[in-house]
Steps between C-alpha positions, in 0.01 A plus 500: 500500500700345204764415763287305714321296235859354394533459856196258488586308173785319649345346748220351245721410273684312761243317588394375154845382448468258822152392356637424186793335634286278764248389173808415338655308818108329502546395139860367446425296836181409291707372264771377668290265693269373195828431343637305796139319510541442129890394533525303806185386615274406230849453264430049535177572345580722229752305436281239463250667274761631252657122468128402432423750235796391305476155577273283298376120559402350199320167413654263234226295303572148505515340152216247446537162485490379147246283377643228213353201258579129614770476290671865635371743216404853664172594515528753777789734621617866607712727287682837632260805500575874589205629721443878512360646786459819711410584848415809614761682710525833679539840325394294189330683201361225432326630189798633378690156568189307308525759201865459471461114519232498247740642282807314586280130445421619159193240508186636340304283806659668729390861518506704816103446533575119477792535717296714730238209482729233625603661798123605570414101452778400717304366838838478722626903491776402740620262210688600147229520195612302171522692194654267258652150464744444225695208460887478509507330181309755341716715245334832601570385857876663586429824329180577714688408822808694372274759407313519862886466702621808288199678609490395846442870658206551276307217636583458903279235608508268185673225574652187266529127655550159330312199577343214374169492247333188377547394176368247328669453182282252292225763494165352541622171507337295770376904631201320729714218613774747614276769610606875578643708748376825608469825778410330838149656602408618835291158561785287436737658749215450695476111393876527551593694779669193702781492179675843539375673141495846499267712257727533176549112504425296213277219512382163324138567378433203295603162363827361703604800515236549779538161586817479611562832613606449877374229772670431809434166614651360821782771466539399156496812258377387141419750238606726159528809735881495624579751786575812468840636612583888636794732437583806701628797308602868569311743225551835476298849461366352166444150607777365338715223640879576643602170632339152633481444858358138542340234266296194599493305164126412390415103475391400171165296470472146472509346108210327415518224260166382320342208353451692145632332218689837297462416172138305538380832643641656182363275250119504739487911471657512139211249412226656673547871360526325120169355584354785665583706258347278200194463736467898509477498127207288489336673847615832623397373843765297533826554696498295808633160573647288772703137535698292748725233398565199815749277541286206531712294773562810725266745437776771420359785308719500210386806332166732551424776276176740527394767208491741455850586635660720805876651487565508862790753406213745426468542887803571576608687220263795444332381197164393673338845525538471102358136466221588799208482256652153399548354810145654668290406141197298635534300211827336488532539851946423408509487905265205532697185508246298277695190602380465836285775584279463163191218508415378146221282370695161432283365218621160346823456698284399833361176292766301612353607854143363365678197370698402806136562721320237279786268460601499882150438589444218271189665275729509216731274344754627230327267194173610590338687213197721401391680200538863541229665232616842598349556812468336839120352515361527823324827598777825533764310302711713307627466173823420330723749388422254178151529416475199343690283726794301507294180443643174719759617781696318809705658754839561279301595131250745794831670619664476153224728364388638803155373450250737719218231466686213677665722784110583588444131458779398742440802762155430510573124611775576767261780654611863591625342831773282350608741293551815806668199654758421208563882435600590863721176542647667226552815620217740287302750696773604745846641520768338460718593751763606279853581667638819376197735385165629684163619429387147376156471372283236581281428271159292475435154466121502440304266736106518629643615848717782329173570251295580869740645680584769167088551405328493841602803606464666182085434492499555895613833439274546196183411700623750803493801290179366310309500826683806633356703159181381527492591908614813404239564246182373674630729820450811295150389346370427842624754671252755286204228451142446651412245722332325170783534268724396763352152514571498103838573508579276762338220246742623248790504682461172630441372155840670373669336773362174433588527138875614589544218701371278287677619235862477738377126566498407163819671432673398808436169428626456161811750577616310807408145362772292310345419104591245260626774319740631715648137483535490195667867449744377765591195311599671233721811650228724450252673759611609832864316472759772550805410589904687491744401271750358742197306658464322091878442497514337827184310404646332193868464705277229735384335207796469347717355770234297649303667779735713702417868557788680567520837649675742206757687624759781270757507766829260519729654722580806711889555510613751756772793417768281620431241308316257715158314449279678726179266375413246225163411400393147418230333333166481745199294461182698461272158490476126334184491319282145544426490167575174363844467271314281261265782451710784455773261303177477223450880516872565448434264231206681383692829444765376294257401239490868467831584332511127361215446361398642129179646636649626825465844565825571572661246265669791200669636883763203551506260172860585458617454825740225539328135559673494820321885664153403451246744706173424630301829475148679473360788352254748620297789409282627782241777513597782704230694647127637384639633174588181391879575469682230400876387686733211358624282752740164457652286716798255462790243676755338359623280414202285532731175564666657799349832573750779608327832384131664516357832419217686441445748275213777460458773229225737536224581260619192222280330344661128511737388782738282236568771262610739809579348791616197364760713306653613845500146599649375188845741529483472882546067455736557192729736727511236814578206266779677331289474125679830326366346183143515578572827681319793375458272161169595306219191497214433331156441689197747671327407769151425551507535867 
């Protein structure tokens, strides 16, 4: 038996040998052929793949166009900035890598829940997330990117480019003039999707900034934004880069060259926080502010200022998640450009408005007189900020000490007609059209249509829900009543709605109806009148250079990257008012009785200005809301024998307009007429309005 079992076993054992020999024939042909596949066939496209996983196409920001003062000084540029990023990538421990990068930052900010953060907030996952921006300039800047290169292998993924930031270097300086830059949203791509920006693009969100940012007219490209370039680079495992492949160059944006005088908008903002800031002493309300300075033969805006301030660099820096409860406070509202967008009670400074009504329409001549006792005497006159009068007044002594009585006197005369008429000629009670800014306000310049048109609705509505309450409470009552009581309460409810209606009637009628009073409010600057700062300025510009509106405008030129003038801006016609020159020649008159005369309100602002630089001004101090909140407003041109300048000026919650607003005024005329002697130089007066 034992021989024939060996017998057997070879013949088993020869036949496992063939088996294993044929599997391992099956699997090295397996093989051989996936490799072949691998090698030779599909080799083009791995080829392909590899060269694209080691090949990277990067965009290169463009730099900005800068934005400079007429006479060259820089309000707007871009400096150098590292940008840290990372991207995820595969095999990537990516908590590890954000750990290790926490560390290697060293930036208390920037812990790996913050880090973490980012990349969770970062809408585009196919794109790099930002971690941190830190200027080449910076002297913590080429240890940090040392520090990251030297531990490259800790952090695959992260990534270090250079490009361009904003920069503003004057600060807040002119901050809503300029405007701000900031993270293109998912609407504006939208807005934008004909003009090639991609999702990490930066983008002009306000003030010429947004402005100008990019237009393509007629195949003409005009705009900040420059376009950006590309390089292609090999990288390696860890993302970093072994050698250049090809560079398009980016094209710088166009410069922009403005109307803003450099050293008027200085001395304007200087001015205005002194007086702001004396002005909070007295009320802790205070804080806010606007004015606009004109060339009077061009309408150039020579410098604009609204407070409280904005640092565009805050946007593009980082530092505006630390100012946030600054910049969102409901009060100050520091993103609100108060210059344009703000609509403020004019008080006094609209009497030369009155005057010009009753003067063009004959009612009034300049030597007429009457005796103002301290209040205007027909039925819903309103007294004089001096309750016992000013006694006899004409035009020029009326605007010389702003006399409330007489303004009545006169506005009551020329009707509320004449008066709408005179302010729109000259431009109150809609925008401006300025050329360089938007979001302009429009304002209100009261009239009996406007006074319908604004109440109407109000007491239509008012009687709707009356009726719909009553409807609604009769419904019930009946629903549960008696055939008796139901004849009762149908009684009553047609009494309540007769005494509703009734009521609305009377209402209606005196709401919606024009009064003597609201004449005489409007006379004076008070009421309903609301108006924008840069609406005031242009207002007193006409005057001043004899009844042409022009259209303000902040931009000069556009200059392209190769130095060629892409656009200029001239001077345009807004309107030629019909007033008569005789009539506003008195009125121009009128107001420089203000600073020249003893009495004048304004008169301790400008007695020691040269005899040459005389101004023709007027003061104002307006009532701001229900509260009875008080703003100082002036206006002023010079000089008054050939007018070249006008401004207005308005400081929130003062008391008088002289003491405030005239003080901005004051250094703003000293600084255009080259006075360094009467600059910043201490007087002697208060004002009384």
């Amino acid at each position: 038996m034992g021989n024939q079992e060996k017998e057997n076993w070879k013949p088993r054992l020869n036949q496992r040998l063939k088996g294993f020999l044929a599997a391992i024939i099956f699997i090295f042909l397996l093989l051989s052929s996936r490799l072949f596949f691998l090698q030779i066939v599909n080799a083009q496209e791995f080829s392909k793949q590899s060269a694209e996983n080691r090949i990277r196409i990067n965009p290169i920001e463009a730099r900005r166009g800068d934005i400079l003062a007429r006479g060259g000084e820089v309000l707007a540029t871009s400096q150098v900035v590292y940008v840290i990023t990372i991207r995820t990538m595969p095999n990537q421990d990516l908590d590890t890598v954000i750990n290790n990068l926490a560390n290697l930052l060293g930036d208390p900010e920037l812990t790996p829940a913050a880090i973490k953060d980012l990349i969770k907030k970062n809408p585009y996952r196919y794109e790099p997330t930002e971690i941190k921006r830190i200027p080449a300039n910076d002297p913590a800047a080429a240890a940090l990117i040392a520090r990251l290169e030297e531990h490259r292998e800790e952090v695959p993924g992260v990534n270090i480019i250079e490009e361009p930031q904003r920069y503003y270097p004057n600060g807040p300086l002119a901050g809503h003039v300029l405007g701000y830059v900031g993270q293109i949203t998912q609407e504006e791509l939208d807005a934008h999707k004909e003009d090639n920006y991609s999702p990490n693009d930066k983008i002009g969100k306000s003030g010429i900034e947004s402005f100008l940012e990019y237009s393509n007219v007629n195949g003409q490209e005009i705009g900040l934004r420059g376009k950006n370039g590309a390089e292609q680079v090999e990288v390696d495992a860890l993302n970093r880069k072994v050698r250049d492949l090809v560079t398009l160059p980016p094209t710088p944006g166009d410069t922009v060259q403005l109307t803003i005088d450099f050293k008027l908008q200085q001395t304007l903002e200087k001015a205005m926080d002194q007086v702001i800031a004396s002005t909070k002493k007295i009320n802790p309300k205070a804080g806010g502010g606007a004015a606009v300075v004109l060339n009077v033969k061009t309408g150039a805006i020579l410098a604009l200022a609204s407070k409280p301030d904005i640092d565009p660099n805050d946007f593009v820096n980082g530092n505006y998640a630390k100012k946030a409860s600054y910049y969102n406070d409901p009060q100050l509202r520091p993103m609100f450009n108060r210059a344009i967008q703000g609509v403020y009670a004019p008080g006094s400074i609209f009497k030369p408005i009155t005057a010009m009504a009753a003067l063009d329409a004959g009612v009034v001549k300049p030597s007429d007189t009457i005796y103002d006792a301290g209040r205007y005497w027909k039925p819903g006159g309103i007294t004089c900020w001096v309750p016992s009068g000013h006694g006899n007044v004409d035009l020029n002594r009326a605007m010389a000490v702003s006399c409330n009585t007489y303004f009545q006197w006169a506005g009551d005369l020329a009707g509320i007609g004449k008066i709408d008429d005179v302010g729109r000629q000259f431009g109150l009670g809609q925008p401006t059209g300025i050329i360089g800014l938007q979001g302009e306000a429009r304002g209100v310049l009261p009239s009996p249509e406007w006074k319908k048109e604004i109440n109407a609705p109000i007491w239509d509505r008012w009687l709707k829900n009356k009726e719909a309450e009553i409807e609604k409470k009769y419904a019930g009552l009946l629903a549960s009543a008696s055939p008796e009581e139901k004849d009762k309460l149908l009684q009553q409810k047609e009494n309540e709605l007769k005494a509703v209606r009734a009521k609305y009637q009377i209402n209606y009628n005196f709401d919606t109806a024009w009064q003597p009073y609201n004449t005489y409010n409007t006379s004076m600057g008070q009421g309903d009148n609301s108006y924008t700062v840069i609406q005031l300025a242009n207002y007193i510009a006409t005057l001043a250079n004899g009844g042409t509106r022009w259209r303000p405008y902040l931009i000069e030129k556009v200059i392209g990257a190769d130095g060629s003038l892409k656009k200029e801006y001239q001077p345009q016609v807004a309107g030629r008012v019909t007033v008569s020159q005789q009539a506003m020649a008195e009125v121009r008159r009128a107001m420089l009785e203000a600073t020249q005369s003893r009495e004048g309100t304004a008169s301790f602002l400008f007695s020691d200005f040269p005899p040459n630089i005389k101004v023709g001004a007027k003061t104002g101090t307006a009532q701001s809301g229900p509260g009875g909140e008080l703003n100082g407003t002036f206006v002023a041109f010079a000089p008054y024998d050939d007018p070249q300048i006008a401004l207005a000026v308005v400081i929130e919650h003062a008391k008088h307009g002289g003491d405030s607003a005239g003080v901005v005024a004051r250094e703003v005329l000293a600084q255009y007429f080259n006075l360094p002697d009467i600059l910043n130089k201490p007087f002697n007066g208060v004002s009384v309005e």
